[in-house]
TORBA-976497 format. One line per 3 residues: number of its first residue (from 1); their letters; for each residue x, y, z of C-alpha. Coordinates in Angstrom, 3 decimals. Layout:
N
NUM = a = X:Y:Z  ... $
This chain:
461
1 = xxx = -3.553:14.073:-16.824  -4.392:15.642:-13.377  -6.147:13.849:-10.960 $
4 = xxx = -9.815:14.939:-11.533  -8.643:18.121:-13.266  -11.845:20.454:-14.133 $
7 = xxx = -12.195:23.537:-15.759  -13.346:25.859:-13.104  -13.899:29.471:-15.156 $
10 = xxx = -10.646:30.078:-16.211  -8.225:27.592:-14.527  -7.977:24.452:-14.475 $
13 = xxx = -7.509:23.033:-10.159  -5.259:21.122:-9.749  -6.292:18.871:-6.021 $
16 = xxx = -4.114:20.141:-3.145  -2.781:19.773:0.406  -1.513:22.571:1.836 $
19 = xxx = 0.157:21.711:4.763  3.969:21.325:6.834  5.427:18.771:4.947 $
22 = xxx = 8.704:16.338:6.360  9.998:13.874:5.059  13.273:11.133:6.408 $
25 = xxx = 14.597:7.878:5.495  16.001:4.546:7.267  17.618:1.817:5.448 $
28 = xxx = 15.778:-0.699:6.730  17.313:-4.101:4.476  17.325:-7.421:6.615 $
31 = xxx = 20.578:-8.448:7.381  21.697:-11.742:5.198  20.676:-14.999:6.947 $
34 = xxx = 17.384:-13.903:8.160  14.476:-16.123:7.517  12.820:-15.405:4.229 $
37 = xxx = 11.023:-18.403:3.217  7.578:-17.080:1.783  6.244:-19.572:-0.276 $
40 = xxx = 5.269:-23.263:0.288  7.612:-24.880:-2.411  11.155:-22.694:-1.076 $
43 = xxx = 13.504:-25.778:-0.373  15.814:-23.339:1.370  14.930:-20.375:4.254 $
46 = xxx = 17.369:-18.406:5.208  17.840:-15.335:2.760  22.092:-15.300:1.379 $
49 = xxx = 21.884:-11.694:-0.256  19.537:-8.389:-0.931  18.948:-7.987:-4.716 $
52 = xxx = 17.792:-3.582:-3.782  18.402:-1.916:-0.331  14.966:-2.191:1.595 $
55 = xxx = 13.399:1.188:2.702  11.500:2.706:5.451  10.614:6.309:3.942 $
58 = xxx = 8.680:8.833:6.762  6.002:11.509:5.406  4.976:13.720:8.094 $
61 = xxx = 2.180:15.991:7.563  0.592:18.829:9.800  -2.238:20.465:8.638 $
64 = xxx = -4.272:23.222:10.112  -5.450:22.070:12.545  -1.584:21.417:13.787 $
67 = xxx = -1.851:18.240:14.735  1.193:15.340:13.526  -0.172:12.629:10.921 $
70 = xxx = 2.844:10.090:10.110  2.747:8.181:7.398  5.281:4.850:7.516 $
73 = xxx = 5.870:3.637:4.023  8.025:0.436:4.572  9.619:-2.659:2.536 $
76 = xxx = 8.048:-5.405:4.198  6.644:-8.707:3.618  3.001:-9.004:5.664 $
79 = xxx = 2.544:-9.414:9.161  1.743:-13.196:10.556  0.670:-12.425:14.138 $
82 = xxx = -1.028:-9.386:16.205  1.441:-9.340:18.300  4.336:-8.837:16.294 $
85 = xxx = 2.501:-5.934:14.632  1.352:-4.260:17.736  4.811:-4.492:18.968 $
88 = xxx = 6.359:-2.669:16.062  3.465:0.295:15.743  3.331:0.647:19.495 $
91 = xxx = 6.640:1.554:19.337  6.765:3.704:17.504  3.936:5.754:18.681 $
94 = xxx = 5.111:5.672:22.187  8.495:7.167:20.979  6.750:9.739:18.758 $
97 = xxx = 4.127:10.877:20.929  1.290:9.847:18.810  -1.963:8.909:19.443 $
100 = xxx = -3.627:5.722:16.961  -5.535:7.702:14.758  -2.029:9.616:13.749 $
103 = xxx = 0.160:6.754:12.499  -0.355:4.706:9.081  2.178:1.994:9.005 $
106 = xxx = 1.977:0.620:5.558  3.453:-2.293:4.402  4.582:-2.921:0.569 $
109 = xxx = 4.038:-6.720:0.683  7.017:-7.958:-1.514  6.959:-11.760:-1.099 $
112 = xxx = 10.506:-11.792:-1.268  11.569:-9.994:2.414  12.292:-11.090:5.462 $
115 = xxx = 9.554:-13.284:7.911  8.120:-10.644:10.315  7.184:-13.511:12.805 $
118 = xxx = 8.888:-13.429:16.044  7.213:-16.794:16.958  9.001:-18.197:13.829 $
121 = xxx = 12.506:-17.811:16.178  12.923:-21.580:16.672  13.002:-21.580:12.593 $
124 = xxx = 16.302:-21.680:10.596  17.218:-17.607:10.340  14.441:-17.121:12.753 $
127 = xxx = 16.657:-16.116:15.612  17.264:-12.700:13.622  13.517:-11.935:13.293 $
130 = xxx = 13.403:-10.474:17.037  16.088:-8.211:16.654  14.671:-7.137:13.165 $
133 = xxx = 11.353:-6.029:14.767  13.066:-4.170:16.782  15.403:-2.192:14.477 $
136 = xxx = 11.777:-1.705:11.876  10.630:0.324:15.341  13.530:2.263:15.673 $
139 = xxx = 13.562:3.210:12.492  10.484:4.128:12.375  10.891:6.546:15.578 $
142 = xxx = 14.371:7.768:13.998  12.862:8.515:10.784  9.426:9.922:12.209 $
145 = xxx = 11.488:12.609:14.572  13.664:13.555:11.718  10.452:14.237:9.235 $
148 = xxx = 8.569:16.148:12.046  11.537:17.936:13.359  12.105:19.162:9.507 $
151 = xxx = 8.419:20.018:8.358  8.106:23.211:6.543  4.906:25.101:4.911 $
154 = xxx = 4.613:23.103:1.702  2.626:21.254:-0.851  0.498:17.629:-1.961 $
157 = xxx = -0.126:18.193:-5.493  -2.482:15.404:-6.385  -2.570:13.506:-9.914 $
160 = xxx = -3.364:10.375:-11.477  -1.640:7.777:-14.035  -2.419:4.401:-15.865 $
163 = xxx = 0.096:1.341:-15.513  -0.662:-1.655:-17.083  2.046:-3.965:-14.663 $
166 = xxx = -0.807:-5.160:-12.398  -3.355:-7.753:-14.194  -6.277:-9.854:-13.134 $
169 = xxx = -4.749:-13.237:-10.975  -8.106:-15.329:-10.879  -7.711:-17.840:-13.275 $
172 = xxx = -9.379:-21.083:-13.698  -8.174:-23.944:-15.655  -10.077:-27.441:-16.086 $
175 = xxx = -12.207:-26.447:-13.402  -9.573:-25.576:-10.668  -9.440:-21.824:-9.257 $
178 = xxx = -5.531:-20.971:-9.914  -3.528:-17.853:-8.649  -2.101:-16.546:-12.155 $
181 = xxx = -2.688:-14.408:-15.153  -6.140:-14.466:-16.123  -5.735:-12.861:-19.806 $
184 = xxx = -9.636:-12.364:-19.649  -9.404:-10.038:-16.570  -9.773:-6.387:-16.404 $
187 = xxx = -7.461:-5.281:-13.473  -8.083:-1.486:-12.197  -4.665:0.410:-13.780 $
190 = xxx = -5.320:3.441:-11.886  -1.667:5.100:-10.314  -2.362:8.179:-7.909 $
193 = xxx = 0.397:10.553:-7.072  1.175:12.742:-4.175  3.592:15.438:-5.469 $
196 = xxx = 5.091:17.035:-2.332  7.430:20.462:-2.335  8.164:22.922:-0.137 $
199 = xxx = 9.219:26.315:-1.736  8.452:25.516:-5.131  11.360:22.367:-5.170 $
202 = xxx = 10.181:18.474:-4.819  10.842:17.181:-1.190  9.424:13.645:-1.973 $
205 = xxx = 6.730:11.908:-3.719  3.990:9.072:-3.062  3.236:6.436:-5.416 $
208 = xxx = -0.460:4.321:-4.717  -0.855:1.541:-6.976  -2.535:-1.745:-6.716 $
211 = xxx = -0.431:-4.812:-7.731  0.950:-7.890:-5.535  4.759:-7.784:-5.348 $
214 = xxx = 5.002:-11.437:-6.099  7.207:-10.827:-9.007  9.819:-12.888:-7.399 $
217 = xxx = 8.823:-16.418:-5.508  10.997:-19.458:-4.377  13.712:-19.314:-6.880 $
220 = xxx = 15.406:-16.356:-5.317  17.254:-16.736:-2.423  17.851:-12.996:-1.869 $
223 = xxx = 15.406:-10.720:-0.188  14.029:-7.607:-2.480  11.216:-5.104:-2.707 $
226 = xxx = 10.744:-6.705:-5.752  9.197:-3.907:-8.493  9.433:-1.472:-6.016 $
229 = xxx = 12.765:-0.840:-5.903  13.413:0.197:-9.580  10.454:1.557:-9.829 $
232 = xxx = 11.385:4.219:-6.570  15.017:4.053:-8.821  13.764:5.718:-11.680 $
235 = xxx = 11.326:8.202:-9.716  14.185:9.165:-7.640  16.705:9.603:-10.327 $
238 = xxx = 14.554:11.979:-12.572  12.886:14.335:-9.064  15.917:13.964:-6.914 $
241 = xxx = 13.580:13.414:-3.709  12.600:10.512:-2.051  9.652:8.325:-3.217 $
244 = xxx = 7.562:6.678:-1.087  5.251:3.173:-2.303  2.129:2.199:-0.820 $
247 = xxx = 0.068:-0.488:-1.711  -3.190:-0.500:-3.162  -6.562:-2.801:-2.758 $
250 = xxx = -4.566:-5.455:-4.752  -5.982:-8.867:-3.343  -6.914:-10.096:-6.846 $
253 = xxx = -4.263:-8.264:-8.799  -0.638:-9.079:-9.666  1.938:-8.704:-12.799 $
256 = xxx = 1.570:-11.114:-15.491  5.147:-12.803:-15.166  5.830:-13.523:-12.000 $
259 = xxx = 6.619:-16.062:-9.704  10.532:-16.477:-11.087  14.147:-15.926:-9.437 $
262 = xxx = 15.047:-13.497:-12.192  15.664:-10.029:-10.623  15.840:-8.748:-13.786 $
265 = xxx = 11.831:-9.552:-14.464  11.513:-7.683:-10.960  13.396:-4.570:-12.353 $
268 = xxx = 11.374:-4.603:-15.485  8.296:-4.618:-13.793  9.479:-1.548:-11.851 $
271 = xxx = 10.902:0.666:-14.537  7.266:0.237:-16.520  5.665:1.689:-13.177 $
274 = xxx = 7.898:4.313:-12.693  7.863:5.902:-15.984  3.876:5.758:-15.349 $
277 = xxx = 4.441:7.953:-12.433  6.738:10.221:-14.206  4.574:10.489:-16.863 $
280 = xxx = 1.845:11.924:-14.417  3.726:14.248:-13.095  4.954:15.650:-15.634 $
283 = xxx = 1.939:16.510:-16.729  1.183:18.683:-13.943  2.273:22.498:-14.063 $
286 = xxx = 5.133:23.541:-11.906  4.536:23.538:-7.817  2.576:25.465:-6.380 $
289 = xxx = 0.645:27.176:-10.163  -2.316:25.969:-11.822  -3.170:26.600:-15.166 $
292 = xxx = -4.822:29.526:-16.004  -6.647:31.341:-19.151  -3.909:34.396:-19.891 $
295 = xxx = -5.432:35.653:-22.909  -5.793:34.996:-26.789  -3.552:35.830:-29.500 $
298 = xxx = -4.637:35.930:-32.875  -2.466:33.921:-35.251  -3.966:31.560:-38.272 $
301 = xxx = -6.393:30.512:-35.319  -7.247:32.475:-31.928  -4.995:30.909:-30.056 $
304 = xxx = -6.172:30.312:-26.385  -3.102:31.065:-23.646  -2.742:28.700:-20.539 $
307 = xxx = 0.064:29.892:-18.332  0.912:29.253:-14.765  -0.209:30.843:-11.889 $
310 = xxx = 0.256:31.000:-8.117  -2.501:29.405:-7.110  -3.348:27.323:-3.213 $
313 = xxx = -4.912:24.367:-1.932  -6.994:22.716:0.960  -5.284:22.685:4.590 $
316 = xxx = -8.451:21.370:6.087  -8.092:18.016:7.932  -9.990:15.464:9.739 $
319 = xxx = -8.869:11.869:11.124  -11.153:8.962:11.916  -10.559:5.187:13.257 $
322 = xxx = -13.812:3.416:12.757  -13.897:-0.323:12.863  -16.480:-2.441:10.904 $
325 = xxx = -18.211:-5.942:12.058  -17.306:-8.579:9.779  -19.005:-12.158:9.385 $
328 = xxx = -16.727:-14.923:9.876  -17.703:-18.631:8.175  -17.601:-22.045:9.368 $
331 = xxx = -13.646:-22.445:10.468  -12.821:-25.553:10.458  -10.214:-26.810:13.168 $
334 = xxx = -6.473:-27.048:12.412  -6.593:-30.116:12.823  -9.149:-30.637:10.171 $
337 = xxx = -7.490:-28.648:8.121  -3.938:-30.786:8.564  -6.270:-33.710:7.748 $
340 = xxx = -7.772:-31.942:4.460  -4.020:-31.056:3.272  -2.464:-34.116:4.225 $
343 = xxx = -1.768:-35.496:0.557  -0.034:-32.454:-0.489  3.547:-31.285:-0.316 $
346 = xxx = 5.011:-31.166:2.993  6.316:-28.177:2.957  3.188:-26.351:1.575 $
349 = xxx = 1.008:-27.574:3.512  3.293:-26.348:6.736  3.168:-23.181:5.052 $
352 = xxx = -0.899:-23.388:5.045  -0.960:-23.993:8.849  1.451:-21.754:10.013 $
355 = xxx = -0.945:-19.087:8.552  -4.467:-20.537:9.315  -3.033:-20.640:12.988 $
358 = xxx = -1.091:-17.006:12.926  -4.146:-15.520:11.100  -6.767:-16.395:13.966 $
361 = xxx = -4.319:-15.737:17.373  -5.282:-12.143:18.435  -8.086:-11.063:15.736 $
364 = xxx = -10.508:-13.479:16.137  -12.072:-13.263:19.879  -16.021:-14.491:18.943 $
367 = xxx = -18.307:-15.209:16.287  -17.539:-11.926:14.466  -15.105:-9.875:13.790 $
370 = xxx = -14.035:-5.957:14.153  -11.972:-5.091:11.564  -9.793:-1.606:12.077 $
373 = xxx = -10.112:1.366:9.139  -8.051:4.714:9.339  -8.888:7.757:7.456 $
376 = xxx = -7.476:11.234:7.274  -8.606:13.675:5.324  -5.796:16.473:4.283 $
379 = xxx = -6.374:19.602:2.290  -8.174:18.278:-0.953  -7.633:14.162:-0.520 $
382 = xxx = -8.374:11.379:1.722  -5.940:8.469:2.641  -7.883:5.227:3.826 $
385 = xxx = -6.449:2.833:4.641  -6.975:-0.880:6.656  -4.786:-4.064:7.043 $
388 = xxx = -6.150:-6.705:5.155  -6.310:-7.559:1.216  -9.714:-6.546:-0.269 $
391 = xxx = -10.337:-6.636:-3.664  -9.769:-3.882:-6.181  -13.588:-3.018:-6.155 $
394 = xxx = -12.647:-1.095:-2.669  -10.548:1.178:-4.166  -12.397:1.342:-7.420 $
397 = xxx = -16.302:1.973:-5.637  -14.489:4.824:-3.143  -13.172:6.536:-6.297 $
400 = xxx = -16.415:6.727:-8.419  -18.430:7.239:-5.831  -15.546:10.667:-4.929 $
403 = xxx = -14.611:11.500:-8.486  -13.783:14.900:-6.861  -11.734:13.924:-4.343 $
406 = xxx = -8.057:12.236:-4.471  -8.453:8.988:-2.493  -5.369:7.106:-1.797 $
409 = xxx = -6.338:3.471:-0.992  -4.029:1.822:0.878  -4.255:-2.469:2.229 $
412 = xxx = -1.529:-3.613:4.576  -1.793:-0.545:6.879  -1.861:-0.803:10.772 $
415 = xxx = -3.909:-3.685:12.349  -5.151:-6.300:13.918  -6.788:-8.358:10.613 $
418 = xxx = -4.237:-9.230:8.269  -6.684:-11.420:5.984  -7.920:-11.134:2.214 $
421 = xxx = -11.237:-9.379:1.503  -12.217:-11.103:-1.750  -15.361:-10.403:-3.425 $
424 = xxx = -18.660:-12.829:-3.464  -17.691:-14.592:-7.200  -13.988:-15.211:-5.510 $
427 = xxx = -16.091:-17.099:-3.172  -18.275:-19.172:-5.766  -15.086:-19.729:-7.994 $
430 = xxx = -13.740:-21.021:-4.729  -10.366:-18.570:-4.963  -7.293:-19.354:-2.467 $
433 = xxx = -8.303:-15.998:-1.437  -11.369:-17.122:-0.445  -11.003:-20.271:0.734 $
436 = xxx = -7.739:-19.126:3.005  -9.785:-16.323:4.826  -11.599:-16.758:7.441 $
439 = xxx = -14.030:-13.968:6.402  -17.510:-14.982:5.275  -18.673:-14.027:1.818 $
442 = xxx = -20.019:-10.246:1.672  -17.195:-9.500:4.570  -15.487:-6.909:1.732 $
445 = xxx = -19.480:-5.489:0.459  -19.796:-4.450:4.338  -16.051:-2.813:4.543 $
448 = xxx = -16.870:-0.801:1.650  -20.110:0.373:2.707  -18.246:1.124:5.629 $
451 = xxx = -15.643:3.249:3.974  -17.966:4.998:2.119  -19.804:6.556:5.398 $
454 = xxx = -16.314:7.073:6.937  -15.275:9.284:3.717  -18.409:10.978:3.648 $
457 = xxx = -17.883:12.140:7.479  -13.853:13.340:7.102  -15.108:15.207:4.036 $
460 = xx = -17.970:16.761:6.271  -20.919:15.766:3.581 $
């Protein structure tokens, strides 16, 4: 069905951006030997294949009020440092001309791609991470000229679907808090859809859906975008325009079956998305028409008739960057933690340093925290969006308390604070989420509260 679709007299509205639309491409898959080693138990870390080309899709939109909003949806992993982020979005706004409040970076989070760590250079494969960086920020500039120099009056027709791929991951067994299928979860299903067209054909099309990319773990020694990929395969078979993925508020959600080497699992998992998506749209009318009462003919039954119409949407916008101050708990030292994880696998509990140490360097500067949000409002939706991993419960609160409004919810977006958001029970359960953060408990309560005033203000209510 249509993304809050209401009767209004005799139409039913279908949400809308009117706006110049462009939209480019980079192929943007790390070249074989790069490091890739993700997960604590890999035995091996350089990658020695790509399962699906990796992708760096650009969606640039100018609204009325003419000024360049870039959105960057890219095939990444997560980043590690500050740095290494600021170096790749600084970039790129320096060679597009764009101030911070115009550029949304957003990063898939497949747990299968390439390290984007340039301090991991000393590291098997890591010598190829520099030069990596560097071609993600030309590629982003390449791909952001080409979409601005080719935006034309056109469309965001707005609709929702339901996929069932992404399922609760907070499972406890004997007491222990795991990270796996928890088949007493309820995990929010919702997909939302950007249809974009310029003269009544599809240019492109963005997919938001909440669901780690962790389909594939330590068994596969090629790099892949994981469900992604088939899923864009199947979108981009049956609209003949490029789809762009970004990630939900997915810090407690995943796929059932995951964590395996098979690619085909991976595929699977992306072919039951993308048929979600098509499904949405193809329950929308044809681009740029809504719905409208025609008439009745009398048959057996007066028959009511719904035909299309020409019919316009929103080209208001608005763009904030607001950062919220987060509570931090009781760190303890590295060197307490290398003391806690001593008895555990070597290799894991590398893995767990490496992160507690890249996850403090450059975000956290004092006893709290300011943690970046970005938020444009375009025509008749709103894309927020922040870099950590909250919980579902973001994206889920922002939509019912805006059941009007099309919000596209995106985690992994810009930075600095590249840390999980979990809720208050993750913290009692004592969740790796939880315990891996350094966020104190009600740190994601105080982002949404947050994100809640910032929608209210780009909507002007």
């Amino acid at each position: 069905m249509t993304f809050s679709a209401t009767s209004l007299g005799d139409r039913i509205r279908v949400p809308r951006t009117d706006a110049r639309v462009g939209v480019a491409r980079r192929d943007i898959t790390p070249p074989v030997g790069i490091r890739a080693k993700n997960w604590g138990p890999a035995d091996w870390e350089r990658s020695e294949g790509a399962h699906r080309p990796f992708e760096l899709t650009a969606l640039a939109i100018i609204a009325a009020d003419d000024r360049p909003r870039m959105l960057l949806a890219v095939d990444g992993t997560w980043w590690r440092r500050v740095a290494d982020e600021q170096g790749v979005r600084g970039a790129i706004l320096a060679g597009l001309g764009l101030d911070a409040d115009q550029l949304m970076l957003s990063l898939s989070h497949t747990h299968a791609g390439a390290v984007l760590c340039a301090a991991d250079a000393h590291l098997p494969g890591g010598e190829l991470i520099p030069g990596y960086l560097e071609a993600l920020a030309a590629a982003g500039i390449a791909a952001g000229r080409e979409a601005l120099d080719a935006a034309q009056r056109g469309l965001i027709e707005w609709a929702s679907g339901r996929c069932t791929l992404a399922a609760d991951r907070e499972l406890d067994v004997d007491g222990r808090a795991l990270v796996g299928y928890n088949p007493a979860g309820v995990a929010d299903d919702t997909v939302t859809i950007g249809r974009i067209s310029v003269g009544g054909a599809v240019v492109a099309t963005l997919v938001n859906y909440a669901c780690h990319p962790t389909t594939l773990a330590w068994q596969s020694r090629e790099v892949s975008p994981d469900y992604v990929g088939a899923m864009r395969e199947i979108v981009e078979q049956a609209t003949g325009a490029p789809c762009l993925f970004v990630q939900g508020a997915a810090g407690e959600l995943a796929p059932r079956e995951q964590y395996t080497g098979d690619v085909s699992v991976a595929d699977r998992h992306g072919r039951s998305l993308g048929h979600a998506v098509m499904a949405a749209l193809d329950s929308l009318p044809a681009p740029g028409e809504e719905l409208t009462l025609d008439g009745i003919v009398e048959s057996g039954a007066p028959l009511a008739i719904w035909t299309g119409r020409a019919a316009h949407g929103g080209d208001g916008a608005a763009a904030i960057v607001a950062s919220v101050e987060l509570p931090l708990r009781d760190l303890p030292t590295l060197e307490e933690l290398a003391e806690e994880w001593k008895d555990i696998d070597p290799r894991s509990r590398d893995e767990r340093l490496g992160r507690a140490r890249n996850l403090r360097d450059g975000y956290i500067t004092g006893p709290t925290v300011q943690h970046p949000l970005w938020a444009w409002r375009l025509g008749d939706a709103v894309l927020i969006a922040h870099p950590g991993e909250a919980y579902s419960r973001l994206q889920t609160t922002l939509r019912a308390r805006f059941p009007d409004v099309p919000i596209v919810v995106m985690n992994l977006t810009n930075g600095p604070g590249f840390v999980y958001l979990p809720t208050r029970e993750a913290y009692e359960r004592g969740a790796y989420q939880a315990w891996q953060t350094p966020l104190a408990a009600g740190a994601l309560e105080l982002l949404e509260e947050h994100a809640i005033a910032v929608v209210a203000e780009v909507l002007g209510r």
